[in-house]
VOKOL-537401 format. One record per residue (C-alpha): residue in three letters; residue number from 0; x, y, z. Coordinates in nm, 3 decimals, always signed. Example, Ala and Ser with C-alpha at 12.3 -4.5 7.8 and 13.67 -1.06 7.14 Angstrom:
BEGIN
+-----+-----+---------+---------+---------+
|  aa |   i |      c1 |      c2 |      c3 |
+-----+-----+---------+---------+---------+
| ALA |   0 |  +1.230 |  -0.450 |  +0.780 |
| SER |   1 |  +1.367 |  -0.106 |  +0.714 |
+-----+-----+---------+---------+---------+
//
This chain:
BEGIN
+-----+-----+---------+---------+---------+
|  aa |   i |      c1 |      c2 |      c3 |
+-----+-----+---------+---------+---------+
| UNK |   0 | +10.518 |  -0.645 |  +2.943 |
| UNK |   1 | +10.484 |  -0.980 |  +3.090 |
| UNK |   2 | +10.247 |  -1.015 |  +3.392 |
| UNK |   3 | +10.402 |  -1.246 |  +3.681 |
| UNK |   4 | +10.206 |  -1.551 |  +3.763 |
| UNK |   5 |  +9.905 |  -1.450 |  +4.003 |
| UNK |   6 | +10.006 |  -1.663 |  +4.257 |
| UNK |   7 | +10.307 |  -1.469 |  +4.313 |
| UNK |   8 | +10.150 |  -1.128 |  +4.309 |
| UNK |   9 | +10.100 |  -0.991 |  +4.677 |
| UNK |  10 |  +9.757 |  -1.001 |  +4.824 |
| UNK |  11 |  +9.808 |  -0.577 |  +4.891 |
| UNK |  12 |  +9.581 |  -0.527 |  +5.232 |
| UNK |  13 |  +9.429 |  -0.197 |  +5.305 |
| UNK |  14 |  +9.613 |  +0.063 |  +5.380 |
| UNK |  15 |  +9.607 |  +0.421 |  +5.343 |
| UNK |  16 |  +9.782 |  +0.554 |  +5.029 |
| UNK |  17 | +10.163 |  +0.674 |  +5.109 |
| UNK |  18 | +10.178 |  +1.025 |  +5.124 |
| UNK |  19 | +10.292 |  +1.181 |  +4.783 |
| UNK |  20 | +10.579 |  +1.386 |  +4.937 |
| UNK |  21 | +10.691 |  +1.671 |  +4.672 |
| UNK |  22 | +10.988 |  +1.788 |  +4.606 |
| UNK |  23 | +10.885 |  +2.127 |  +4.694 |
| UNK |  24 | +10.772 |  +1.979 |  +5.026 |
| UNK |  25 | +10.973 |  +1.988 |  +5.334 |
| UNK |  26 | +10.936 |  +1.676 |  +5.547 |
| UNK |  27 | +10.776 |  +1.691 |  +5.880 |
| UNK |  28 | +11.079 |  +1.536 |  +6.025 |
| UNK |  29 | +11.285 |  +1.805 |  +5.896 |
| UNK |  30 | +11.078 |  +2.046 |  +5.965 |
| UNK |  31 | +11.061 |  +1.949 |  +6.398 |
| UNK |  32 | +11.456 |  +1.959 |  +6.341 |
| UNK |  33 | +11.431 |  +1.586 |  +6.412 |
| UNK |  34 | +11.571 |  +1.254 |  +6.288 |
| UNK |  35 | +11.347 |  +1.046 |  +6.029 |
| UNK |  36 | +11.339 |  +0.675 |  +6.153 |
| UNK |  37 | +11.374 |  +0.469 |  +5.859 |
| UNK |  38 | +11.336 |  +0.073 |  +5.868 |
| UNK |  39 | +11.506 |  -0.143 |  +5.600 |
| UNK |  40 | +11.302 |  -0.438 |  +5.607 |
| UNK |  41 | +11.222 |  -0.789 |  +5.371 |
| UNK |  42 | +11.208 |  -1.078 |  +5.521 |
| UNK |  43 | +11.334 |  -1.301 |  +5.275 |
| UNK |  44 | +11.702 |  -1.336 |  +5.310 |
| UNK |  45 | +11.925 |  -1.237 |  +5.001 |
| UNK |  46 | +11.769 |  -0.911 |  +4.879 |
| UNK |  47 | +12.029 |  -0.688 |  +4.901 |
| UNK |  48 | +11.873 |  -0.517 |  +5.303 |
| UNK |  49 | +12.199 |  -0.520 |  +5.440 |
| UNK |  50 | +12.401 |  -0.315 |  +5.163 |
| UNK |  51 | +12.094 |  -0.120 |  +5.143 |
| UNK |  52 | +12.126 |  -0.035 |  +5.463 |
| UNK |  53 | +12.526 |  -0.005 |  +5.485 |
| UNK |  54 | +12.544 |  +0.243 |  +5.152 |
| UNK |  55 | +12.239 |  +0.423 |  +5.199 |
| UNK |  56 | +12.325 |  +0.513 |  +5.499 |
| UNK |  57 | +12.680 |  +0.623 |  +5.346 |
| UNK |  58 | +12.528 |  +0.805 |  +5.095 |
| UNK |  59 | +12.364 |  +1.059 |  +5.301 |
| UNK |  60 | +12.654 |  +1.087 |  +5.559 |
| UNK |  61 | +12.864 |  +1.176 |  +5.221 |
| UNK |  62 | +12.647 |  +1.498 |  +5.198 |
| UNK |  63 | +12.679 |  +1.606 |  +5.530 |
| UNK |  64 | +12.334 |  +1.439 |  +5.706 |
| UNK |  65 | +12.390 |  +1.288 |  +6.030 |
| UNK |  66 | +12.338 |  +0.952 |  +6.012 |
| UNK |  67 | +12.308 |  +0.613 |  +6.296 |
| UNK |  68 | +12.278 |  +0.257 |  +6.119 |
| UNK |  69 | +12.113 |  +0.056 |  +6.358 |
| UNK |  70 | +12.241 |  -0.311 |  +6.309 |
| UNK |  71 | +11.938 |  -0.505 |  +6.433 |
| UNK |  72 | +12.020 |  -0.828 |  +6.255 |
| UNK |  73 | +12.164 |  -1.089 |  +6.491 |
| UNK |  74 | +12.375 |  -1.180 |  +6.186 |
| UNK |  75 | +12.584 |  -0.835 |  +6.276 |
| UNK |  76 | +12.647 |  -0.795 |  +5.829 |
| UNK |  77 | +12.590 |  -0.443 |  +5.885 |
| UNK |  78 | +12.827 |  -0.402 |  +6.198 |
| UNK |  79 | +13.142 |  -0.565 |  +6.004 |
| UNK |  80 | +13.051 |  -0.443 |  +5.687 |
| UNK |  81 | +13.166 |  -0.152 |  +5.798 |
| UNK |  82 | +13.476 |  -0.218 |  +6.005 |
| UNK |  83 | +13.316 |  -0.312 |  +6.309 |
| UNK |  84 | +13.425 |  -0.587 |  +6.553 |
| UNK |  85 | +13.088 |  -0.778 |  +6.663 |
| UNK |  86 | +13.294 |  -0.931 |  +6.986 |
| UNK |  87 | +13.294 |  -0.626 |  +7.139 |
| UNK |  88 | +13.040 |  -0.533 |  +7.420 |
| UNK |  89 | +12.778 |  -0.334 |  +7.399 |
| UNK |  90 | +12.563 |  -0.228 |  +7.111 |
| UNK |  91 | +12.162 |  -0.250 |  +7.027 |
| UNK |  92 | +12.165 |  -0.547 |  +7.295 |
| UNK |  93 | +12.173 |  -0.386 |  +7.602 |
| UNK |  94 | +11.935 |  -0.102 |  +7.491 |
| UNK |  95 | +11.696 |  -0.402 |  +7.442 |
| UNK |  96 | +11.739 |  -0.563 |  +7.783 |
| UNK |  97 | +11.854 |  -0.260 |  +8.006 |
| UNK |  98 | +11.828 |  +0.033 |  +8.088 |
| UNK |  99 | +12.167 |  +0.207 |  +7.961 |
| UNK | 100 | +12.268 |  +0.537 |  +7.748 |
| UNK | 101 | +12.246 |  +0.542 |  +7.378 |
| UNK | 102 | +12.531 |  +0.709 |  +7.340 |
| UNK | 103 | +12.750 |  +0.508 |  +7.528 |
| UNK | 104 | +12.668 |  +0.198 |  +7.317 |
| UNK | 105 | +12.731 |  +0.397 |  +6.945 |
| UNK | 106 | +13.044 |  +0.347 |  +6.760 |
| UNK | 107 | +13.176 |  +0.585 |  +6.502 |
| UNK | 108 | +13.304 |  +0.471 |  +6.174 |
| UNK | 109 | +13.609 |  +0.556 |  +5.934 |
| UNK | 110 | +13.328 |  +0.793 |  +5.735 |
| UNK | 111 | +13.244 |  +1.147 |  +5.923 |
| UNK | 112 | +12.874 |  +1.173 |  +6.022 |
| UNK | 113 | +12.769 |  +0.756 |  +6.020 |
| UNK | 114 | +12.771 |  +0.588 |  +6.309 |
| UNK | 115 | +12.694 |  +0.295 |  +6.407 |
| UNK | 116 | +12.498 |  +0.103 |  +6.700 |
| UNK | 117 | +12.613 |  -0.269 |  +6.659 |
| UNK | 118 | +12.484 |  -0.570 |  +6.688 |
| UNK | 119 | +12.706 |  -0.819 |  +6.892 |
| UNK | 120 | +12.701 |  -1.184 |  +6.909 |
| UNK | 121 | +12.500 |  -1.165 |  +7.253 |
| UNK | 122 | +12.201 |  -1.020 |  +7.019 |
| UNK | 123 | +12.142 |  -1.391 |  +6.885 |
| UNK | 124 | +11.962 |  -1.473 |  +7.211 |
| UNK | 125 | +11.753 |  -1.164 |  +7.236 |
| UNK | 126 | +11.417 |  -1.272 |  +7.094 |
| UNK | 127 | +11.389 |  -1.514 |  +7.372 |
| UNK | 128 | +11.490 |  -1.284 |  +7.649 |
| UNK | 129 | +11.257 |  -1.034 |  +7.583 |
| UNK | 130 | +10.959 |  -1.244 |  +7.527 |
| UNK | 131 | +10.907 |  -1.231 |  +7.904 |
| UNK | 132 | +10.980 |  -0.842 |  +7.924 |
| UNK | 133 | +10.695 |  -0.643 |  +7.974 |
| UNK | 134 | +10.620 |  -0.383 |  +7.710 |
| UNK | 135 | +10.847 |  -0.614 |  +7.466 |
| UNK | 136 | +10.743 |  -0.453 |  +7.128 |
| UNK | 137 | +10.871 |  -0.111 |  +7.219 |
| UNK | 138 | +11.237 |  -0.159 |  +7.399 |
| UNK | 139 | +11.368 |  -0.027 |  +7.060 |
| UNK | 140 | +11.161 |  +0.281 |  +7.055 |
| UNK | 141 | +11.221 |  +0.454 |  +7.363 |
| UNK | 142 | +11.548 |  +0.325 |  +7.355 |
| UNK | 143 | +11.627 |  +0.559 |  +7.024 |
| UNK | 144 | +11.407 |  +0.862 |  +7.132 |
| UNK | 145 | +11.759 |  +1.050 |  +7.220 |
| UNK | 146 | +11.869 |  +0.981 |  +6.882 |
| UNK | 147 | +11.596 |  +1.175 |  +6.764 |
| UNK | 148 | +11.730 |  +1.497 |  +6.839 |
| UNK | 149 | +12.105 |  +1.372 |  +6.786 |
| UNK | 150 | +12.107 |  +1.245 |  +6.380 |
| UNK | 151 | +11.910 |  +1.350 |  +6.078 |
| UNK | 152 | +11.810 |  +0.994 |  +6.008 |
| UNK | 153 | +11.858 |  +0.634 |  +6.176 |
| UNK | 154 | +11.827 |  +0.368 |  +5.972 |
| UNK | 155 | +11.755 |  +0.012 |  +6.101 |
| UNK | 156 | +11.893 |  -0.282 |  +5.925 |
| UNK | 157 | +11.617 |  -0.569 |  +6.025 |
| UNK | 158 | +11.666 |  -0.934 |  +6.038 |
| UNK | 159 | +11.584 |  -1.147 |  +5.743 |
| UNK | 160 | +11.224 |  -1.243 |  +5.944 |
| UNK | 161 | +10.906 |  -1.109 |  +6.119 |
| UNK | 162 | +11.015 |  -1.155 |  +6.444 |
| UNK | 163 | +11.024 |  -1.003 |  +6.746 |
| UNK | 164 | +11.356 |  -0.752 |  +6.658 |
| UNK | 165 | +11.155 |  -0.643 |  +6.341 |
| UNK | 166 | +10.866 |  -0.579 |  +6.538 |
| UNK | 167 | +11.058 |  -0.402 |  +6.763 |
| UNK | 168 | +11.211 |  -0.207 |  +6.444 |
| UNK | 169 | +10.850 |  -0.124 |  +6.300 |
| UNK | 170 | +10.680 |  +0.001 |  +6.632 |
| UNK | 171 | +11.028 |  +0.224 |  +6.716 |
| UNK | 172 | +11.048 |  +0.373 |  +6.284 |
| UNK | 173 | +10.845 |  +0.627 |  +6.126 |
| UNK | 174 | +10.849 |  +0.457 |  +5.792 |
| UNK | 175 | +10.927 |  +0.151 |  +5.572 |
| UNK | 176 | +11.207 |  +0.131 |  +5.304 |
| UNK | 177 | +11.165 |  -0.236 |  +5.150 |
| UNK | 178 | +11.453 |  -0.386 |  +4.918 |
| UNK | 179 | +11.272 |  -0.586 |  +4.646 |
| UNK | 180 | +11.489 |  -0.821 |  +4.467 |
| UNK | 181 | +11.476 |  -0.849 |  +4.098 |
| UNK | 182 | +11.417 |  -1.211 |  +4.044 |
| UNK | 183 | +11.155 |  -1.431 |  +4.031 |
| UNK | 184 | +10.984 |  -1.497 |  +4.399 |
| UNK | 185 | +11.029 |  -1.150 |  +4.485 |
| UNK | 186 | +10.701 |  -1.094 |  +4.545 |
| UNK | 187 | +10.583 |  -1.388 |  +4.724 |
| UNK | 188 | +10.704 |  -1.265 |  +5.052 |
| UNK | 189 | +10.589 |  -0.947 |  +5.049 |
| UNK | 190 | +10.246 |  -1.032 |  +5.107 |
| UNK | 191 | +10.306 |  -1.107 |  +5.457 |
| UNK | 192 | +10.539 |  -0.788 |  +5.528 |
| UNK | 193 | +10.255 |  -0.602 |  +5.414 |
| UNK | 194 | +10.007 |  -0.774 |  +5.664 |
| UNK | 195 | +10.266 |  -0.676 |  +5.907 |
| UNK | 196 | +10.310 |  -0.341 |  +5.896 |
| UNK | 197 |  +9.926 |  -0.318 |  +5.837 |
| UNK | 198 |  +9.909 |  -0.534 |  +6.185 |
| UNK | 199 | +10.152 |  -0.260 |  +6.354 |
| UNK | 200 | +10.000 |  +0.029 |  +6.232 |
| UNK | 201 |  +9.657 |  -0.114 |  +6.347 |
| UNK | 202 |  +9.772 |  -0.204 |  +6.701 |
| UNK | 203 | +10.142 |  -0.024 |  +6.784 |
| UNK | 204 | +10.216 |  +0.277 |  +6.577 |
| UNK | 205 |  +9.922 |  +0.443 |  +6.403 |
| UNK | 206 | +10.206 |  +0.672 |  +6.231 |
| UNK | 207 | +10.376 |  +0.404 |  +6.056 |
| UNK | 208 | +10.378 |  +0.462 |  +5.648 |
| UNK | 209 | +10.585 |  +0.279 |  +5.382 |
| UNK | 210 | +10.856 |  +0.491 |  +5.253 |
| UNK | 211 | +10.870 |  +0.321 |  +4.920 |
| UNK | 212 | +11.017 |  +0.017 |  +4.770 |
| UNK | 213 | +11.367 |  +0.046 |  +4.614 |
| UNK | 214 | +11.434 |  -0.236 |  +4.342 |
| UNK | 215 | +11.833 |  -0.445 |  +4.396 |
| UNK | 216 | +12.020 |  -0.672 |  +4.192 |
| UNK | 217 | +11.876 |  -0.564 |  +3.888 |
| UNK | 218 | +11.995 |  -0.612 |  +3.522 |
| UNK | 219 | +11.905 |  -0.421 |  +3.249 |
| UNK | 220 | +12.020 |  -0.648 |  +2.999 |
| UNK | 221 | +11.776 |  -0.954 |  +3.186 |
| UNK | 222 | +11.397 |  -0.947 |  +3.051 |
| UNK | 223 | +11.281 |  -1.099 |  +3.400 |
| UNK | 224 | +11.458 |  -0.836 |  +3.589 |
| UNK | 225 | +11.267 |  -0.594 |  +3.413 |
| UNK | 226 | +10.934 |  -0.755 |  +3.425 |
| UNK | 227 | +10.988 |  -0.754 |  +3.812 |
| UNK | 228 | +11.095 |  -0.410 |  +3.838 |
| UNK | 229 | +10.753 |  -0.298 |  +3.556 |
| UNK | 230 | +10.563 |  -0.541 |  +3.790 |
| UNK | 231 | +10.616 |  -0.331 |  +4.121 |
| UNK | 232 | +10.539 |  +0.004 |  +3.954 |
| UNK | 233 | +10.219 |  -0.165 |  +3.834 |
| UNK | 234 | +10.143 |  -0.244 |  +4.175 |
| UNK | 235 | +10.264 |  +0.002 |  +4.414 |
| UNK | 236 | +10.319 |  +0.308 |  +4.173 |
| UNK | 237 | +10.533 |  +0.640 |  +4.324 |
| UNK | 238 | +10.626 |  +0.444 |  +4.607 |
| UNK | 239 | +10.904 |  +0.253 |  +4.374 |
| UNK | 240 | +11.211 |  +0.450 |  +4.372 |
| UNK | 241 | +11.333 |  +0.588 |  +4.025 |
| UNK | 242 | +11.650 |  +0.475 |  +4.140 |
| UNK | 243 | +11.728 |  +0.098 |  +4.102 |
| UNK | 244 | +12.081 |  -0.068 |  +4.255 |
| UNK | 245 | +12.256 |  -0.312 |  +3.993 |
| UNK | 246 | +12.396 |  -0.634 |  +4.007 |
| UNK | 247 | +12.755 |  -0.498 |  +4.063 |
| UNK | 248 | +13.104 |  -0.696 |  +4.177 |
| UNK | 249 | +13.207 |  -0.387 |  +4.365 |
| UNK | 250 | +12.886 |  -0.406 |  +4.629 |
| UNK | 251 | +13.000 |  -0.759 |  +4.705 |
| UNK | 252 | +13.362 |  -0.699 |  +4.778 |
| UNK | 253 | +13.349 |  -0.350 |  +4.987 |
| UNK | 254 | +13.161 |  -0.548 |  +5.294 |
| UNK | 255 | +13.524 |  -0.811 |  +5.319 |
| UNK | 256 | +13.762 |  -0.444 |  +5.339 |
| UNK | 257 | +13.496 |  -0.288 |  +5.592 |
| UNK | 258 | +13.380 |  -0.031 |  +5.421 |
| UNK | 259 | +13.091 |  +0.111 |  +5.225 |
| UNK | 260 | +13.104 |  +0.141 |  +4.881 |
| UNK | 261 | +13.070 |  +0.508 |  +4.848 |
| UNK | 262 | +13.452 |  +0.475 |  +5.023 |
| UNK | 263 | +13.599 |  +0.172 |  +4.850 |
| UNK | 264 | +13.501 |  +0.252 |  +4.480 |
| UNK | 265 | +13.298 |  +0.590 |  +4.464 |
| UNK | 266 | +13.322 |  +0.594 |  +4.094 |
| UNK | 267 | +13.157 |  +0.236 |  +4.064 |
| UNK | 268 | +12.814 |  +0.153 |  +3.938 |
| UNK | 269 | +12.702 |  +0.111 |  +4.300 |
| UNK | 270 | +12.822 |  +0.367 |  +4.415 |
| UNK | 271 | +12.689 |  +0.610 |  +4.196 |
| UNK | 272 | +12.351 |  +0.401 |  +4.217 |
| UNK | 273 | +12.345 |  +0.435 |  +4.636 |
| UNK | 274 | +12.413 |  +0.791 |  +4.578 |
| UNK | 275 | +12.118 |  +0.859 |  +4.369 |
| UNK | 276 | +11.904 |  +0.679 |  +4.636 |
| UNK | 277 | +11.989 |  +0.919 |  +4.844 |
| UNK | 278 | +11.934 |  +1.206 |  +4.641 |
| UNK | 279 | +11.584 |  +1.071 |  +4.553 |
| UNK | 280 | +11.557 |  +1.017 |  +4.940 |
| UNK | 281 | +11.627 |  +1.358 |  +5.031 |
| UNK | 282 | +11.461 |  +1.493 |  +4.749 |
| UNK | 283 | +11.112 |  +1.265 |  +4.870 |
| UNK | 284 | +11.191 |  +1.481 |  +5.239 |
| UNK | 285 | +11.238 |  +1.810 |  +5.072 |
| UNK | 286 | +11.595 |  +1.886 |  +5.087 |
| UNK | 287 | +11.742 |  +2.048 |  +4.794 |
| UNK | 288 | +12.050 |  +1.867 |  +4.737 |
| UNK | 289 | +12.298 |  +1.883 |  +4.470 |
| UNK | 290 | +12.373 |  +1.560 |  +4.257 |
| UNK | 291 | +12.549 |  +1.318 |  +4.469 |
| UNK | 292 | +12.659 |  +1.133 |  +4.203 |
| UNK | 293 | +12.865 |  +1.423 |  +4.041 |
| UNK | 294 | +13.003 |  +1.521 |  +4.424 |
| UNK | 295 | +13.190 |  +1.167 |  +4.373 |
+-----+-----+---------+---------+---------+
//
């Protein structure tokens, strides 16, 4: 195998080792009959977060978990990606900035158990707002604590930055999913994402652990693709998912009909690839699930 040049291999810092969850295992989460709050995070733009987000998500609402996607990217990908108009009121802004219901701000989506808590245009702003709000870094987290007992999982789609939403993101989640890119600079971001959550386990939530790193856009048939994808199991071991999402034409057009792609074309490559992240998912949590991937 060839070894990446060291200047893009992360400086790792110290943190404790994830927690090898079995199969055999049940998750805590699961066990307090309460959601798991999952943060899809990268800050470099173009790594495949937001369909992560969108058909993961899918993928476990497809075998009957309860699931909220949490668009927290100003950009509002995940919202219209799956039908949703962004113009509308409401959404994860107001939970940010006031003090409103939940409930009254999620919207349900053409797929039983996902819904959705959009982001709206007004969400572009909201860095700057809440810089001058008092207890800033955790607007997100009590804002979801009724969610908690509502859905099996939320999963927050993060911006493409370290900013104040994604801080918001990582104080309010339980743990880290982080979509690594098959390509050449994947690494050299992740250096600093690490730092971060390190930093926000340090200072804002002690409880914080990664989840694992799932490897997108990857080719089989591409020697740097798998150099990247043997490079991250060198480095951060288990915590790579099995399961890595392909390069596929399918993932890029579901997003333009508003849908996921376990909806528009179940038997694609993505699809099927989605669905076996969320088998390994719930398998990592201790659910015994049958094979998604033959359910479609």
């Amino acid at each position: 195998m060839r070894t990446l040049p060291s200047a893009l291999r992360p400086s790792i810092p110290p943190l404790p080792s994830l927690p090898r969850l079995l199969h055999i295992v049940k998750s805590p989460f699961q066990s307090k009959n309460m959601a798991c709050i999952l943060a899809i995070s990268n800050q470099k733009g173009g790594v495949g977060k937001t369909t992560t987000s969108i058909n993961l998500a899918a993928a476990l609402a497809a075998v009957g978990q309860r699931v909220l996607l949490v668009d927290l990217d100003p950009q509002g990908n995940a919202t219209s990606g799956l039908g949703l108009d962004r113009e509308q009121p409401g959404g994860v802004y107001p939970l940010l900035l006031d003090a409103v219901d939940l409930h009254d701000q999620v919207r349900t989506t053409s797929l039983p158990g996902l819904d959705v808590l959009p982001a709206t245009s007004a969400l572009v702003g909201a860095e700057v707002e809440l810089v001058e709000e008092q207890g800033r870094e955790r607007r997100l987290r009590r804002a979801l604590d009724p969610a908690r007992a509502a859905y099996d999982w939320v999963l927050i789609d993060c911006p493409p930055s370290l900013g104040l939403l994604t801080l918001n993101a990582l104080v309010a989640a339980d743990r880290v999913l982080i979509p690594l890119q098959a390509e050449y600079y994947a690494m050299e971001g992740l250096s600093q994402l690490l730092r971060t959550i390190a930093a926000v386990r340090k200072g804002l939530n002690p409880d914080l652990v990664r989840e694992g790193i799932v490897v997108t856009m990857f080719d089989q048939r591409n020697n740097l693709c798998r150099d990247v994808a043997d490079q991250a199991v060198e480095l951060f071991g288990e915590e790579v998912f099995t399961t890595r999402i392909p390069r596929n034409v399918r993932l890029g057009e579901a997003p333009s009909y508003g849908s996921s792609i376990v909806e528009y074309a179940p038997k694609s490559t993505g699809a099927r690839a989605y669905l076996a992240l969320g088998e390994e998912l719930l398998a990592r949590h201790g659910h015994a699930v049958q094979r998604l991937r033959e359910a479609h």
